[in-house]
N, C-alpha and C positions, 0 to 999 in steps of 0.2 A: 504494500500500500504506500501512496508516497502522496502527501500532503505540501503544495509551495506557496507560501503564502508571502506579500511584499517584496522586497529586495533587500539584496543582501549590503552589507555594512562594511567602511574596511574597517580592520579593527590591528592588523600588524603593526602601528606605530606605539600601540600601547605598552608592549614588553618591552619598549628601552630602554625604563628607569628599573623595572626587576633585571635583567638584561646584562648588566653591567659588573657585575659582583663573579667571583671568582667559588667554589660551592664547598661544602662538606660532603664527604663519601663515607657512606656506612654501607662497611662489605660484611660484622657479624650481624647475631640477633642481641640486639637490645633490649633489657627490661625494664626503661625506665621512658618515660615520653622524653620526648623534642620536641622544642623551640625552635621558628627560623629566628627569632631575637636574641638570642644566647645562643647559637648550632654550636661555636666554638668553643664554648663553656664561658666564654668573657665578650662574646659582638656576633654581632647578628650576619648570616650568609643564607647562598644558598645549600638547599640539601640535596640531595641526592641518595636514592638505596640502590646498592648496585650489589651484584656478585650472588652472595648468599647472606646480604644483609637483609634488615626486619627489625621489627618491632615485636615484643608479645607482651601482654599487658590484660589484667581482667577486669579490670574498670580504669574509666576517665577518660581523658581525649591523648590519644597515641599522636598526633603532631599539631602541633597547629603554628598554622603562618600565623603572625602577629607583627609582620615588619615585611616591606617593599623586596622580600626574597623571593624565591622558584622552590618546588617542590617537585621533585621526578620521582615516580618509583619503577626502576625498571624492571623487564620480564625476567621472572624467577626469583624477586624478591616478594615480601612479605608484610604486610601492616595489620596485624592481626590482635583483638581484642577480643579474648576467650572466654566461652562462659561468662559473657560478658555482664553486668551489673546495667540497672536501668540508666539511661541517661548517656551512656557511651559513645564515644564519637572515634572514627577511625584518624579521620583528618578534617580540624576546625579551620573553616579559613574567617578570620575575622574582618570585621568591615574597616574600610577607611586604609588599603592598604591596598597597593600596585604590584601586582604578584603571576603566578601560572602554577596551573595543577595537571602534569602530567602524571597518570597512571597505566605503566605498559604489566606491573604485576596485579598483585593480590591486594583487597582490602576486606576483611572477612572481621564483621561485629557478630559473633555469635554466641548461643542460647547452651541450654543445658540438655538439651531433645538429642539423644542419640537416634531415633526411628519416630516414622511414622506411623501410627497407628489404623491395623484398619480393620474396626474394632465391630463392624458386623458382616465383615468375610465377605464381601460383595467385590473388590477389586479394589474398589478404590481408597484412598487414605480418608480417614479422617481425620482427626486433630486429636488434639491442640496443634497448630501447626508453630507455636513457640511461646516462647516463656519470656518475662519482663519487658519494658515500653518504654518509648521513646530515643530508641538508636536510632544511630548515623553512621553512614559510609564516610558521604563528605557531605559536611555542614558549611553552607557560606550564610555568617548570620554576625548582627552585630552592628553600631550607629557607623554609618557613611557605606558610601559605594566602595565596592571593589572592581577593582581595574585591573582586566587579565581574562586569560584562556581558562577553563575547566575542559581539559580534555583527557577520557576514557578512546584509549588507543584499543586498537584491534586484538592484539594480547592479554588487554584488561578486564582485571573479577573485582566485579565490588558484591558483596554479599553481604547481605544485615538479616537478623534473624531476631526479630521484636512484634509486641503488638503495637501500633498508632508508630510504627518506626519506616525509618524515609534510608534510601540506598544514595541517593542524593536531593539533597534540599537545598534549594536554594532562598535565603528567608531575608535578603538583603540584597540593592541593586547591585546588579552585574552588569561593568559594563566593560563586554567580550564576550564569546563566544561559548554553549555550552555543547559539548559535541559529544554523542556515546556510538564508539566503533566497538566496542567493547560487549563484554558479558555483564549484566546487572541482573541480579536475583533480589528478592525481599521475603521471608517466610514471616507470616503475622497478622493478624484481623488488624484490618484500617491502615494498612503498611501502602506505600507508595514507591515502585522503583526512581520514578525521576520525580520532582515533587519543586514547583515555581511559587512564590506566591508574592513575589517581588518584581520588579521592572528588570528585563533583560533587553539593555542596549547592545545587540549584536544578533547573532544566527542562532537556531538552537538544532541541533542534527540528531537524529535518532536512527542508526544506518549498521548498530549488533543488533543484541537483544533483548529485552527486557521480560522478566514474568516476574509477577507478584503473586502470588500464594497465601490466600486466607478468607475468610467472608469478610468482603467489604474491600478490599483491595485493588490498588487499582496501578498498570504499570508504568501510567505517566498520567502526569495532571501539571495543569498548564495555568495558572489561576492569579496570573497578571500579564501586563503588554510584554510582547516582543517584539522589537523594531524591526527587526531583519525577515529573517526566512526562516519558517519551521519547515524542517523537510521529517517526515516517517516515511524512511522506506526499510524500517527493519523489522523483527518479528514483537508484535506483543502479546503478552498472555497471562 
């Protein structure tokens, strides 16, 4: 299915104040969150996860940009928040900050449900399809705009496993582009894979795939202006 609505926006001039900075590489797994405002333990850069680097953590927010950095997580790494406690956030981006969210690995908030249950023998599962509320993949939320890409590259898992929980939210202006080449999952009553409800000045691209999984769920919601171009030509479910 493929939805085009308006015209598209440039928006490439934006990344040259995150742009500029030289980054942090974390190639193990780390157990304690990240700051791009302290990456170095004493000033703020950008990050990067590369190699067999990660995060694991079971509650809080595993990174958050909080300063005019980049955030990449490349294919094979990991930002994962286990068993995770309500309120969880993979990767916060706070507002009022000129930044980029590239994820080519993993962003996985997840529940305490090993199986699904399928609890009158018919085929199909039933639930609970999870436990605790209000996770986040990626949160953009927070006073002022943010300035920059969110992009779920083709390599990309974001997975959240909450009830009323968002795989990506957007809750604060974006102003860039939000694009998913990627894999996005959400298991949870009232869960949303991609979730607007703020002003996106740019394009918004939905071109992997999305499924949200639970009663009441839904795998994208769209629920402010977007300047640019919505294109869906990926799967939803």
């Amino acid at each position: 299915m493929r939805k085009l609505l308006a015209a598209a926006v440039a928006i490439a001039p934006l990344m040259a104040a995150a742009g500029a900075h030289a980054e942090v590489v974390i190639s193990t797994v780390r157990t304690t969150p990240i700051l791009t405002s302290n990456a170095t333990g004493s000033a703020a850069d950008n990050i990067r996860f590369s190699g067999s680097g990660g995060i694991n953590l079971s509650s809080g927010t595993a990174v958050t940009i909080d300063s005019s950095n980049t955030v990449t997580i490349d294919s094979g790494t990991n930002v994962n928040v286990q068993n995770a406690a309500d309120n969880s956030i993979g990767v916060l981006i706070n507002g009022g900050v000129t930044t980029g969210l590239t994820v080519r690995g993993q962003i996985l908030v997840s529940d305490t449900i090993g199986d699904y249950p399928d609890t009158d023998s018919d085929g199909d599962l039933d639930g609970p399809w999870a436990t605790g509320t209000g996770k986040y993949g990626v949160r953009v939320a927070g006073p002022g705009a943010v300035t920059g890409n969110v992009l779920i590259d083709t390599s990309g898992v974001v997975q959240v496993e909450g009830n009323n929980s968002y795989a990506i939210g957007v809750e604060t202006a974006l102003i860039g582009n939000l694009n998913n080449y990627g894999t996005i999952t959400t298991y949870g009553d009232n869960s949303v894979g991609i979730r607007s409800t703020a002003a996106i000045t740019g394009n918004v691209t939905v071109d992997g795939s999305v499924s949200a999984n639970g009663a009441g769920a839904s795998a994208v919601s769209i629920g402010n202006d977007v300047s640019g171009r919505v294109t869906v030509q990926g799967s939803l479910t």
